[in-house]
C-alpha positions as CSV (number, residue, x, y, z in Angstrom):
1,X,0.0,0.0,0.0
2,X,1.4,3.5,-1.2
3,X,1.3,5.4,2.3
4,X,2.1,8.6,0.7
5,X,4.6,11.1,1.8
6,X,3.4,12.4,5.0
7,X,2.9,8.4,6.7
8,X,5.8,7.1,4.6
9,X,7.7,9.8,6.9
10,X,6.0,9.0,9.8
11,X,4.7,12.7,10.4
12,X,1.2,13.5,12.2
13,X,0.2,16.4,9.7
14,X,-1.5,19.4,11.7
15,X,-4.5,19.8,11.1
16,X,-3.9,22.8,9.5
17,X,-1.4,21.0,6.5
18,X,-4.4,18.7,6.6
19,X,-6.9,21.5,5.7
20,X,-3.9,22.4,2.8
21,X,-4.2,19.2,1.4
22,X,-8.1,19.5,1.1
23,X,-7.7,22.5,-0.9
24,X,-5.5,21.2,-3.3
25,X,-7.9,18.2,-3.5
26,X,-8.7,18.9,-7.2
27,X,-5.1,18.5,-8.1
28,X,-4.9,15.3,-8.0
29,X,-5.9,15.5,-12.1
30,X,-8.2,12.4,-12.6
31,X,-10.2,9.5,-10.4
32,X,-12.9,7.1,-10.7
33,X,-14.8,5.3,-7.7
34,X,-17.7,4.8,-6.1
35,X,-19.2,6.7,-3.0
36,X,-22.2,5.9,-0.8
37,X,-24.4,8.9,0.6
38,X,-27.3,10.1,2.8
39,X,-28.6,13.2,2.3
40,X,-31.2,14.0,5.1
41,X,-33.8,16.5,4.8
42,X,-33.0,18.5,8.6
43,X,-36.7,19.5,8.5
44,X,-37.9,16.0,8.6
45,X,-35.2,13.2,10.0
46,X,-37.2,10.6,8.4
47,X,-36.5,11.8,5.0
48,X,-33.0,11.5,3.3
49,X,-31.7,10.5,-0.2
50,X,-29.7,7.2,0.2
51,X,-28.3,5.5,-3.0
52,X,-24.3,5.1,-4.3
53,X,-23.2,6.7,-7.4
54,X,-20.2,5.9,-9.3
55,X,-18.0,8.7,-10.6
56,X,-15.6,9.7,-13.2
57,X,-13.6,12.7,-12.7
58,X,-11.3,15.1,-14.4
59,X,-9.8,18.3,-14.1
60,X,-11.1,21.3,-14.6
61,X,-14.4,19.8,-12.7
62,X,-15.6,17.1,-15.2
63,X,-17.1,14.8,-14.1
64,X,-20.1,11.8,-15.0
65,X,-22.2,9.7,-12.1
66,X,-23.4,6.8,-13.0
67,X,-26.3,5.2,-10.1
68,X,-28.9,2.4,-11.0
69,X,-31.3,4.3,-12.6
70,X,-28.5,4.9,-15.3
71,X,-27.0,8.3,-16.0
72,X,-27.4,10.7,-13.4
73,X,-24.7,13.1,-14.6
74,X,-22.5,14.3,-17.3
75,X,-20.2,17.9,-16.7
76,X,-18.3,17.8,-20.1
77,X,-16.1,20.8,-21.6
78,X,-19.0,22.8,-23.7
79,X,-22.6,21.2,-21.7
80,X,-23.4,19.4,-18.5
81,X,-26.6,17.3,-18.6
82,X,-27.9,16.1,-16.0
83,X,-31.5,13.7,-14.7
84,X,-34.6,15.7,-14.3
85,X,-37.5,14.4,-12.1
86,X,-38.7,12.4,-15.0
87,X,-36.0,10.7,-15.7
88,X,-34.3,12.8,-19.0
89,X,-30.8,14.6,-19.2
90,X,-31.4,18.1,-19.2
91,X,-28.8,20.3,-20.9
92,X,-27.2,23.1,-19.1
93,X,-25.0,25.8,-20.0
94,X,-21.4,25.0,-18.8
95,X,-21.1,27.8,-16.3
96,X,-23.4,26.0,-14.6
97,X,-21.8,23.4,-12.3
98,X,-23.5,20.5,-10.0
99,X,-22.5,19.0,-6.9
100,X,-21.0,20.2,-3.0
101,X,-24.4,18.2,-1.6
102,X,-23.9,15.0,-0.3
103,X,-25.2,13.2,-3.0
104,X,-22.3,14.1,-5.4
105,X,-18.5,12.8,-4.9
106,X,-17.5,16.7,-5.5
107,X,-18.7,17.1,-1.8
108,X,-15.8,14.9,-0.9
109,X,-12.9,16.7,-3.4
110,X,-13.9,20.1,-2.1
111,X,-14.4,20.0,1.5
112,X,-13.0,23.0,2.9
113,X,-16.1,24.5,3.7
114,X,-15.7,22.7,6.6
115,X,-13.3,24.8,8.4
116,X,-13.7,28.0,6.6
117,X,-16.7,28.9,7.8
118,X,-18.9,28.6,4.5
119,X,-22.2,25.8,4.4
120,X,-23.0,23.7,6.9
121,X,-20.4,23.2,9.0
122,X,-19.4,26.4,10.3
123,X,-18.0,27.2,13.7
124,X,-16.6,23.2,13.8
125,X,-13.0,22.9,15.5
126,X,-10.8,19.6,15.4
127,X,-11.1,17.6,18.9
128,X,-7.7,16.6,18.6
129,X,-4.6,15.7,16.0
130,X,-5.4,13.9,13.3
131,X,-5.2,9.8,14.3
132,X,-3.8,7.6,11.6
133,X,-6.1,5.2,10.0
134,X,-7.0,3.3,7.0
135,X,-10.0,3.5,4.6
136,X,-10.6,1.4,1.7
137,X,-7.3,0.0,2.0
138,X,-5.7,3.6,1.4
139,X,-3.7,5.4,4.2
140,X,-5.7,8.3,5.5
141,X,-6.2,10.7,8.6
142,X,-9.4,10.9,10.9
143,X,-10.3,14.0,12.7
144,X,-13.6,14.2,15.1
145,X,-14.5,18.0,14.8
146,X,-16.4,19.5,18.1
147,X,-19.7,21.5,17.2
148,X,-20.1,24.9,18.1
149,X,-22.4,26.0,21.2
150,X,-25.6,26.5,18.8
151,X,-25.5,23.0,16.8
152,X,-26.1,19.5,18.5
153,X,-23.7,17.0,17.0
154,X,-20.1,16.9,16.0
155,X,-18.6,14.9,12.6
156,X,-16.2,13.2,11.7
157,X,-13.6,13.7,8.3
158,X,-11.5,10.6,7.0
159,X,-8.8,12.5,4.6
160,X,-6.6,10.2,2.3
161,X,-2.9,11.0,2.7
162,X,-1.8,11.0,-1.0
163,X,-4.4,13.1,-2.4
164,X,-6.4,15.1,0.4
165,X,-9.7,13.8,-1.1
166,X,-12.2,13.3,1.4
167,X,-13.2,9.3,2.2
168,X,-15.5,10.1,4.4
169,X,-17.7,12.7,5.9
170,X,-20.3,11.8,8.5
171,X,-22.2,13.9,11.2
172,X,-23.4,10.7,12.9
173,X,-26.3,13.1,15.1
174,X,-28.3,13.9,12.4
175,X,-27.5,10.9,10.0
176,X,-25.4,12.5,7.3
177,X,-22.8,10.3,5.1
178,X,-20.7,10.9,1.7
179,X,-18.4,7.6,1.8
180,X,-16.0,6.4,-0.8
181,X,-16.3,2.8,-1.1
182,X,-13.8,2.6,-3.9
183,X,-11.1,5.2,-5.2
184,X,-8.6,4.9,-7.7
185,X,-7.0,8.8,-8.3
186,X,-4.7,9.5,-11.0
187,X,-6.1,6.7,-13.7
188,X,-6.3,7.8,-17.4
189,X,-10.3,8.5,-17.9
190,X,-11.6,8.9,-21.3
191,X,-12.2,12.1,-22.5
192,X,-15.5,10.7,-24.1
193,X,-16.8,10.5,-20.2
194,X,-17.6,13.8,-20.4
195,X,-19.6,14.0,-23.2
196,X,-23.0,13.1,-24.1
197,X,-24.5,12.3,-27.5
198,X,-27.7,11.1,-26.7
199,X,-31.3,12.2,-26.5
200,X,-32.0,15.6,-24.1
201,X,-34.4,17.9,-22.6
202,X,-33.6,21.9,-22.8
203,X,-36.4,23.2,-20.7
204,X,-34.3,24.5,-18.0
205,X,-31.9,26.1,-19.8
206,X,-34.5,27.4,-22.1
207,X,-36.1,29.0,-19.1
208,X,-33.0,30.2,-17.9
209,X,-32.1,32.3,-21.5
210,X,-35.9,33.7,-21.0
211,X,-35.5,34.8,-17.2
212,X,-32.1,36.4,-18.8
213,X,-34.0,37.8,-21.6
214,X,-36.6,39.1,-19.0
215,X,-34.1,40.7,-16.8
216,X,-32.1,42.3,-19.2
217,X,-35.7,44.3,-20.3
218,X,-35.9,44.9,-17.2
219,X,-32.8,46.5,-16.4
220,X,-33.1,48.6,-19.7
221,X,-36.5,50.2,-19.3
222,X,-37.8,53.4,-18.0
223,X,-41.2,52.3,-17.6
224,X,-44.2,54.2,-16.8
225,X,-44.8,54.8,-13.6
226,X,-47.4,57.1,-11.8
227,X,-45.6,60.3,-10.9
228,X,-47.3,61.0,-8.6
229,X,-48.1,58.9,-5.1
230,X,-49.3,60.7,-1.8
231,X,-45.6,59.8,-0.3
232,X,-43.8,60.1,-3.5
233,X,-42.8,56.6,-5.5
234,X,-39.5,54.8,-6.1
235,X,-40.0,51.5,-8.0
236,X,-38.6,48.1,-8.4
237,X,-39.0,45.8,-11.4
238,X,-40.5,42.7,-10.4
239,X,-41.5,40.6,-13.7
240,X,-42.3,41.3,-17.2
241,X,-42.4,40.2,-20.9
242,X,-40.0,42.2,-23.4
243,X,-42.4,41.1,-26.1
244,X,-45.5,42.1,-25.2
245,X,-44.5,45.0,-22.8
246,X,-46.5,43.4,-19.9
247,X,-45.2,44.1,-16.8
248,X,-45.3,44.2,-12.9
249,X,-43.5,46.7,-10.4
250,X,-42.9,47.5,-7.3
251,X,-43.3,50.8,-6.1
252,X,-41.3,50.6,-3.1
253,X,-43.8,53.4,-1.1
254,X,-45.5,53.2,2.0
255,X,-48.0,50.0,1.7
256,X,-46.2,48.3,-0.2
257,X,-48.3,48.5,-3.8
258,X,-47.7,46.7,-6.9
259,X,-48.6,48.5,-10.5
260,X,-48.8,46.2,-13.2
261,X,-49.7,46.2,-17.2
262,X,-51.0,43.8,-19.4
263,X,-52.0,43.7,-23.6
264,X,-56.2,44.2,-23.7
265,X,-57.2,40.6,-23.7
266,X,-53.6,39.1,-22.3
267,X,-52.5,37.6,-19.6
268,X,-51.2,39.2,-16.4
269,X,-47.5,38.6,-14.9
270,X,-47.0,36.0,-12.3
271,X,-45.7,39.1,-10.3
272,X,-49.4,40.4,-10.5
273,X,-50.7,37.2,-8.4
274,X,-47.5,37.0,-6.2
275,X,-48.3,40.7,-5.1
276,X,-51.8,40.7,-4.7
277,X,-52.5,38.0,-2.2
278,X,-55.6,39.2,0.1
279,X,-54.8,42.8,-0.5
280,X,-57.2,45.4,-2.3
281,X,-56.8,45.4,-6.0
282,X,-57.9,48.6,-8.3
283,X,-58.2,47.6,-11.8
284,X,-58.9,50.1,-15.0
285,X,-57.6,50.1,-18.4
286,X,-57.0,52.3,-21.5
287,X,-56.9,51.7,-25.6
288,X,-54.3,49.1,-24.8
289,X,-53.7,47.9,-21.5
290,X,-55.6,46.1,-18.4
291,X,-53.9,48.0,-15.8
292,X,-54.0,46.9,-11.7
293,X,-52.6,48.3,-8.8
294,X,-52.3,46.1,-5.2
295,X,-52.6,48.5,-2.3
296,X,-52.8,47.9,1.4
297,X,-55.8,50.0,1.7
298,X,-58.3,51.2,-1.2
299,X,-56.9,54.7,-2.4
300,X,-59.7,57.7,-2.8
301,X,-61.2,58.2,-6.0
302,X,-59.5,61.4,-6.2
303,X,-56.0,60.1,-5.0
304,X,-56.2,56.9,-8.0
305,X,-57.5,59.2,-10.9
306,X,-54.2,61.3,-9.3
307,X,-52.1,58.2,-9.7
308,X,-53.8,56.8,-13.0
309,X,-53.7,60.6,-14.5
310,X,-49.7,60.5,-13.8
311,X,-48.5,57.5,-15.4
312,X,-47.0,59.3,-18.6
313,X,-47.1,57.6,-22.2
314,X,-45.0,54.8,-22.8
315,X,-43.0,55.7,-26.0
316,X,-41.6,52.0,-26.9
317,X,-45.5,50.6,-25.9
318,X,-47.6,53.5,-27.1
319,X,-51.1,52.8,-26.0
């Protein structure tokens, strides 16, 4: 068994060089293996997802997982796919990047969360020095980290000695595991891994290019808004549709109202409903546009013609 430099030498690393080692997990270039997991849900103890998934892995953060249900997976160079709730491969734009839950072997190559302070683990401190152990027949280190005063149960980290890869992450109190049951780092991988040539779904990433689309209108509009309010309005886009100029804001005013605009005919914004729950709702329209504004309390007659009377043309929309 290769026992790496730091057991070869016989020197307990601090568990700060241990922490180092975790960072530079990644480096390690290329693995493949297989990991165990359960994921609890902390609202509800008696839910978790359970399974194992094995992995494929190369630098700069490819990776596939493969579980029984087939491919789960695939984080390739130009698109990642990966399993929907019905069971397809959706494709993803490759900025988008999956894992750092337990359910997903990257947990265990990045786990310096841990100690810095970031996720779920923050505010843990090492009980002791790292004890010398071994895990799937590979020299490692085992640290029991002490929870801070406002959580209930400590954890325990297994850290291989050669690479700094986790083996095993467990916070035994609340049922939490990500466990390598094999690992083999620093194997030639196919680059083929990584891609995908079969069938896919693109709704997701289709929605995400419309939610850009969306914001970007958003940003770039000076819409029109009532000039005047009995406090005076600021306003903060909430939804809208750059092709048919529908939209709903907030005007960020005391009680809280929401303005929005739809074609004659159309359909309102989401943001209309999402604003509008058990509150008063005026509604009145022009040559174009159903209009409807959400207030805490009706307005006067005189202070909504005020409002409705203020809202100035819209040049790119003209009514």
């Amino acid at each position: 068994m290769d026992l790496g430099a730091g057991r070869a030498s016989g020197a307990t690393p601090s568990w700060a060089q241990l922490v180092g080692r975790m960072a530079a997990a990644q480096g390690c270039g290329s693995a493949r293996g297989e990991m165990r997991y359960r994921d609890p849900d902390l609202h509800d103890r008696r839910e978790a997802r359970t399974g194992t998934v094995r992995f494929w892995y190369a630098t700069p953060n490819r990776w596939r997982l493969e579980d029984d249900a087939g491919v789960r997976l695939v984080q390739g160079p130009e698109h990642s796919y990966h399993r929907d709730e019905k069971g397809r491969l959706q494709r993803r734009s490759p900025e988008v990047l999956y894992g750092y839950d337990l359910t997903h072997p990257a947990r265990l190559f990045d786990a310096t969360d841990i100690v810095t302070g970031v996720g779920g683990f923050d505010g843990f401190v090492p009980a002791g020095a790292p004890v010398p152990v071994e895990a799937i027949g590979r020299a490692a280190w085992e640290v029991r980290l002490e929870p801070p005063p406002h959580k209930a149960h400590g954890a325990t980290i297994v850290v291989d000695d050669a690479t700094g890869v986790v083996l095993r992450l467990a916070a035994e109190g609340v049922g939490a595991l990500a466990e390598m049951t094999s690992f083999e780092p620093g194997v030639d991988v196919d680059p083929a891994r990584f891609e995908w040539d079969g069938p896919y779904a693109t709704d997701v990433e289709d929605e995400l290019t419309r939610m850009r689309a969306r914001n970007a209108w958003l940003q770039s509009q000076r819409f029109p808004v009532p000039r005047w309010w009995p406090t005076g309005p600021r306003v903060h886009a909430h939804d809208g549709d750059p092709d048919t100029g529908a939209f709903s804001l907030h005007l960020e005013v005391d009680g809280d109202p929401w303005l929005s605009r739809w074609p004659l005919g159309g359909t309102p914004t989401q943001g209309l409903a999402e604003g509008s729950a058990e509150r008063h709702l005026h509604r009145w329209s022009d040559a174009r546009w159903e209009w409807a504004l959400v207030v805490d309390r009706a307005l006067s007659e005189e202070d909504l013609r005020r409002v409705v009377d203020s809202i100035p043309p819209d040049e790119d929309h003209p009514s």
